[in-house]
VEXKELUM-30623 format. One record per residue (C-alpha): residue in one letter; chain; x, y, z. Coordinates in steps of 0.02 Angstrom, whole numbers, plus 50000, padded with zeros to 5 digits. Layout:
N
+------+-----+-------+-------+-------+
! type ! mol !     u !     v !     w !
+------+-----+-------+-------+-------+
!    a !   A !     X !     Y !     Z !
...
+------+-----+-------+-------+-------+
This chain:
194
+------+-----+-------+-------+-------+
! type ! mol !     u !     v !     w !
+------+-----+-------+-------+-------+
!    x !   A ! 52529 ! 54159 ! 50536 !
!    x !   A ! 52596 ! 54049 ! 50395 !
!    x !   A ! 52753 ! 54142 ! 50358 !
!    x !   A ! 52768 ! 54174 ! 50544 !
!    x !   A ! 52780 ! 53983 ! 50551 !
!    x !   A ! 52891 ! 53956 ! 50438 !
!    x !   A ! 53025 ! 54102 ! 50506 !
!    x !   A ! 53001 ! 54010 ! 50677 !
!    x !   A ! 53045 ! 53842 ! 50572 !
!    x !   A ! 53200 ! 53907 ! 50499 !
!    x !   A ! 53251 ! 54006 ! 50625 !
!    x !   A ! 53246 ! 53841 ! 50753 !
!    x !   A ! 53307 ! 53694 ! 50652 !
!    x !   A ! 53470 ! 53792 ! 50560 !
!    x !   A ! 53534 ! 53914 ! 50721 !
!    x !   A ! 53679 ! 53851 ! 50806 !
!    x !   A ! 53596 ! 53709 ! 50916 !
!    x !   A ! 53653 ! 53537 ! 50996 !
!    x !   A ! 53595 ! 53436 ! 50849 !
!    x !   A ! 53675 ! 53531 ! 50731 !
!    x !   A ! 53821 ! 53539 ! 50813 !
!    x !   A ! 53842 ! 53348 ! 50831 !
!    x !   A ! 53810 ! 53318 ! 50662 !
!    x !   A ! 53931 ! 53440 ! 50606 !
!    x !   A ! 54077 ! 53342 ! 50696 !
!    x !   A ! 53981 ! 53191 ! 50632 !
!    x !   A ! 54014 ! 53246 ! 50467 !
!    x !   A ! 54212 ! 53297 ! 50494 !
!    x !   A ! 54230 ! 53112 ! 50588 !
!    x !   A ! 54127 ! 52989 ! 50483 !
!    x !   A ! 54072 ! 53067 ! 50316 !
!    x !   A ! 53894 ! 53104 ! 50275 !
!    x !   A ! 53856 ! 52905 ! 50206 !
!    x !   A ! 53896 ! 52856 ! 50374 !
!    x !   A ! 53808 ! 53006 ! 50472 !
!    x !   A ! 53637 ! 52991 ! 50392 !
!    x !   A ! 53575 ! 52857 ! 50518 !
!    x !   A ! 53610 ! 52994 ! 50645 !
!    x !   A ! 53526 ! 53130 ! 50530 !
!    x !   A ! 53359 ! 53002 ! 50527 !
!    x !   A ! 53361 ! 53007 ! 50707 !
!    x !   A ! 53352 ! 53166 ! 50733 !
!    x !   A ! 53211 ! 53200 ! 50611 !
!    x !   A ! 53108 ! 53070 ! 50669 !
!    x !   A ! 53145 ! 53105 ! 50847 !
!    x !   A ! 53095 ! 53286 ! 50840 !
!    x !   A ! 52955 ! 53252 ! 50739 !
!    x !   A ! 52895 ! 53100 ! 50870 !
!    x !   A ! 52928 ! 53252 ! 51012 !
!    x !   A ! 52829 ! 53376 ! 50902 !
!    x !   A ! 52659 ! 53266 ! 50901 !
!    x !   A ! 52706 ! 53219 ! 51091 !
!    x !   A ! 52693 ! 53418 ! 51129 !
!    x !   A ! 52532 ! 53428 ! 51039 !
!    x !   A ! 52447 ! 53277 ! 51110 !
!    x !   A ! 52483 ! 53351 ! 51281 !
!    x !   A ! 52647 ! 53340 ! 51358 !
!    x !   A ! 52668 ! 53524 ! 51351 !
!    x !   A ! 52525 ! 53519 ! 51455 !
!    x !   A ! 52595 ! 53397 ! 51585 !
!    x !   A ! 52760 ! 53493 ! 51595 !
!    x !   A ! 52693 ! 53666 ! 51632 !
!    x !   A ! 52562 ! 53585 ! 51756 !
!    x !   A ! 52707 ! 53493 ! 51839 !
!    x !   A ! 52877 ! 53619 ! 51840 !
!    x !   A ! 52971 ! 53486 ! 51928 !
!    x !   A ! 52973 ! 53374 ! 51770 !
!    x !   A ! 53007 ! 53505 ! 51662 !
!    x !   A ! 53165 ! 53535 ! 51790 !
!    x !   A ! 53228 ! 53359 ! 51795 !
!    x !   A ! 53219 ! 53372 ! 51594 !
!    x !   A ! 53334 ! 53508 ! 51589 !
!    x !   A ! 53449 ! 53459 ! 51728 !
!    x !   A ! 53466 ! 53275 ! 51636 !
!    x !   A ! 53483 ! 53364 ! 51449 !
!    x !   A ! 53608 ! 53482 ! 51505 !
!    x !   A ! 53701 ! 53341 ! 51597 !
!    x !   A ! 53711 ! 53246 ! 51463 !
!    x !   A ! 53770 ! 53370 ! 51333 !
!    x !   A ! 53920 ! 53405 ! 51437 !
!    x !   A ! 53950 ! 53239 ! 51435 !
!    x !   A ! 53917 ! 53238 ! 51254 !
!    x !   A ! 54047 ! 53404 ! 51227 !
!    x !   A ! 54164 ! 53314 ! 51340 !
!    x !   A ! 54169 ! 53187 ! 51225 !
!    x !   A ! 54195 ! 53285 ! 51047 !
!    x !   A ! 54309 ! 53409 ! 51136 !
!    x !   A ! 54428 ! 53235 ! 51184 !
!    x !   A ! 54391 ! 53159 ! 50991 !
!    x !   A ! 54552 ! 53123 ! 50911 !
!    x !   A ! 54580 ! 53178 ! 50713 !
!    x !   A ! 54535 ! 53110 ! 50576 !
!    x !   A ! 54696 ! 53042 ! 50482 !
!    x !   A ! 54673 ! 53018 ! 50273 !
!    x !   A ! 54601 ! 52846 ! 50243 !
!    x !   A ! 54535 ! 52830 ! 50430 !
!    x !   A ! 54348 ! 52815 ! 50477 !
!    x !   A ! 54388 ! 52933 ! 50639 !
!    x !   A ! 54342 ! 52880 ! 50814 !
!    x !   A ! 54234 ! 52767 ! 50873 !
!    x !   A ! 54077 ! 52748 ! 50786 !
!    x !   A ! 53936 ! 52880 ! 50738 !
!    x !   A ! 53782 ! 52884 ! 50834 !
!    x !   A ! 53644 ! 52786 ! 50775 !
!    x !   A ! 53450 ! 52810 ! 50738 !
!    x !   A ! 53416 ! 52758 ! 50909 !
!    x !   A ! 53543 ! 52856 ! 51003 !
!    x !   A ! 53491 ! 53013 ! 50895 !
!    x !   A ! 53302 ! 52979 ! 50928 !
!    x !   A ! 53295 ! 52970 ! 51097 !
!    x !   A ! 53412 ! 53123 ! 51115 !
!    x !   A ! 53262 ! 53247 ! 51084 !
!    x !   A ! 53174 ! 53192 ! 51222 !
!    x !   A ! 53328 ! 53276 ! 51300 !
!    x !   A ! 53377 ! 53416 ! 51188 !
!    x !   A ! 53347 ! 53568 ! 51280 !
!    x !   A ! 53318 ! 53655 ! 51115 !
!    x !   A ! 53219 ! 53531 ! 51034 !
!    x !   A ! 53095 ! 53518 ! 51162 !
!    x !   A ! 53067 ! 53694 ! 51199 !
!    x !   A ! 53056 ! 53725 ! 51015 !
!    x !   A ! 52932 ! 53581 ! 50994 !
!    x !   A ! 52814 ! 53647 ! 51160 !
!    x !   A ! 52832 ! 53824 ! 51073 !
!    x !   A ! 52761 ! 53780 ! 50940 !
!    x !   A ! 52619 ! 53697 ! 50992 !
!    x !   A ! 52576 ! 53834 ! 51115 !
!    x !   A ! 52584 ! 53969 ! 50983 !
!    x !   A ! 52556 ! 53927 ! 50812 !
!    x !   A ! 52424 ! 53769 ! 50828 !
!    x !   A ! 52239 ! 53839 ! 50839 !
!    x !   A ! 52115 ! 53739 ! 50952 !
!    x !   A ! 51989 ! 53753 ! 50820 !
!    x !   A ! 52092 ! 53709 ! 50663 !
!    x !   A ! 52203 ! 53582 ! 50751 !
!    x !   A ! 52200 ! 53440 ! 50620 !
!    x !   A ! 52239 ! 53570 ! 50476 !
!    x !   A ! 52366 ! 53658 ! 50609 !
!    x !   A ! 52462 ! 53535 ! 50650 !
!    x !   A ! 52484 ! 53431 ! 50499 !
!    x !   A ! 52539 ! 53599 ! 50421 !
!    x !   A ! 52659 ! 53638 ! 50570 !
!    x !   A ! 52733 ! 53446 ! 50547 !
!    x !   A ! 52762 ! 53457 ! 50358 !
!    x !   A ! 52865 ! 53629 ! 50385 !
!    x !   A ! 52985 ! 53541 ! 50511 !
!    x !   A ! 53005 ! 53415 ! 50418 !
!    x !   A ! 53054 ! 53501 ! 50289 !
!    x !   A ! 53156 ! 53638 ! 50399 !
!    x !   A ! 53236 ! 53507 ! 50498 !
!    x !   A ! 53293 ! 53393 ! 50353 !
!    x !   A ! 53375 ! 53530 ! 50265 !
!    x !   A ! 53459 ! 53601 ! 50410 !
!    x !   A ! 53551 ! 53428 ! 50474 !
!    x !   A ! 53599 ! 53392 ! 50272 !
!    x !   A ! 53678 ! 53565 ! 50288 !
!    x !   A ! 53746 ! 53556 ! 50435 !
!    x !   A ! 53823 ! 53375 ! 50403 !
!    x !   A ! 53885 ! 53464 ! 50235 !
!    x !   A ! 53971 ! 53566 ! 50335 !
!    x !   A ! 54078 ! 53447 ! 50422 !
!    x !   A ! 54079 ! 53337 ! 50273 !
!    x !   A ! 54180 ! 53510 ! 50171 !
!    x !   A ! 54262 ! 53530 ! 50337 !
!    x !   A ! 54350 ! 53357 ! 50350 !
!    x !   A ! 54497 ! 53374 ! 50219 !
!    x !   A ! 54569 ! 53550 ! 50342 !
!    x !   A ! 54552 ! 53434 ! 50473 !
!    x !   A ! 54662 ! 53288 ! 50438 !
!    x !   A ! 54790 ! 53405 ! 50540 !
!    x !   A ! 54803 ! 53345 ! 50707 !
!    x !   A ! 54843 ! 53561 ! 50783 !
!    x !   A ! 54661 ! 53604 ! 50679 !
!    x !   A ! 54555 ! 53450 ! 50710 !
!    x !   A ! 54596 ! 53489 ! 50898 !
!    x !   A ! 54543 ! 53658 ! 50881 !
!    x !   A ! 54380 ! 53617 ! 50782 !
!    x !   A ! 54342 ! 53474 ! 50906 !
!    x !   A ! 54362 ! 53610 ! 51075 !
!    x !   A ! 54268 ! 53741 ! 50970 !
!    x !   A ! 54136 ! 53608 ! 50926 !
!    x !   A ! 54128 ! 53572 ! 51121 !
!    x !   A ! 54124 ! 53730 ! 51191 !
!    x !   A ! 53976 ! 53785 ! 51047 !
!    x !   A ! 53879 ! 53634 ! 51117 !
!    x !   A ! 53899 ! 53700 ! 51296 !
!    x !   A ! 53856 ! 53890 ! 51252 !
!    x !   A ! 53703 ! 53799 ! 51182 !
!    x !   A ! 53650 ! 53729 ! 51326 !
!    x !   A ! 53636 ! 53915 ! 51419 !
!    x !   A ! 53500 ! 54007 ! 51368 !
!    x !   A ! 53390 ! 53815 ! 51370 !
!    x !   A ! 53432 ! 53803 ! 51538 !
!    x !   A ! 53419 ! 53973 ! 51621 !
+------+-----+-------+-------+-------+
């Protein structure tokens, strides 16, 4: 069950996902120093989410469908929004900061309440791997791998972009990143939703 855990882990926190993806064009736009209150965000926040699921919001959700339709309906609204936005980000010139501003701890927190992915990947979770009997040991276990899973994956990720930001100092290739970016974040929304 262990190493089933931890394939679920990895599998999860370094696929193609909406955090990811934003951190990636985090990374090409405002380096990783200036990214890692984002990356915080989103480690907390799933974490917060994960110990949410097991004290019983999976419960609530699948004993009221409606909320758990008004979640997705509001997360996939908002990541439109969200690949609107990167899809209409401008390039980063040499010496610039790129647009705007990168999100911050807070904005990246309460995302995974949101997240599609995140939150089916936190109720998951719970539902299959956490034991009734050996819930303590379970879930303190289940926490630490996420942690661990989800740290490494957004430092990747933000890598990424960070490696990716010196190609994309050309106007013709930062617009085809940032449309590729957006449409990636939109494809991710799909199989969360439906």
């Amino acid at each position: 069950m262990l190493i089933a855990l931890i394939t679920f882990a990895f599998v999860t926190a370094f696929t193609p996902g909406p955090n990811n993806i934003m951190v990636t064009a985090s990374g090409v736009n405002f380096g990783f120093a200036r990214t890692i209150p984002h990356m915080v965000g989103v480690v907390v926040g799933f974490l917060v989410l994960l110990m949410a699921a097991a004290a019983g919001v999976g419960a609530l959700l699948s004993a009221v469908p409606a909320l758990e339709w008004i979640l997705k309906i509001a997360g996939a609204a908002y990541m439109l929004w969200l690949a609107w936005k990167v899809a209409n980000a401008g390039h980063v010139s040499e010496g610039e900061k790129g647009p705007a501003r990168p999100w911050s701890f807070l904005q990246a927190f309460a995302f995974q309440w949101i997240n599609p992915k995140g939150v089916i990947t936190a109720m998951s979770s719970i539902a299959i791997y956490m034991r009734p009997d050996h819930w303590l040991f379970d879930f303190s276990l289940m926490l630490a791998i996420f942690a661990i899973m989800t740290i490494g994956s957004i430092s990747l990720w933000t890598g990424f972009g960070v490696a990716l930001r010196r190609l994309l100092t050309d106007p013709v290739r930062a617009r085809v990143f940032n449309i590729a970016m957006a449409l990636l974040l939109v494809v991710s929304i799909v199989p969360m939703v439906v």
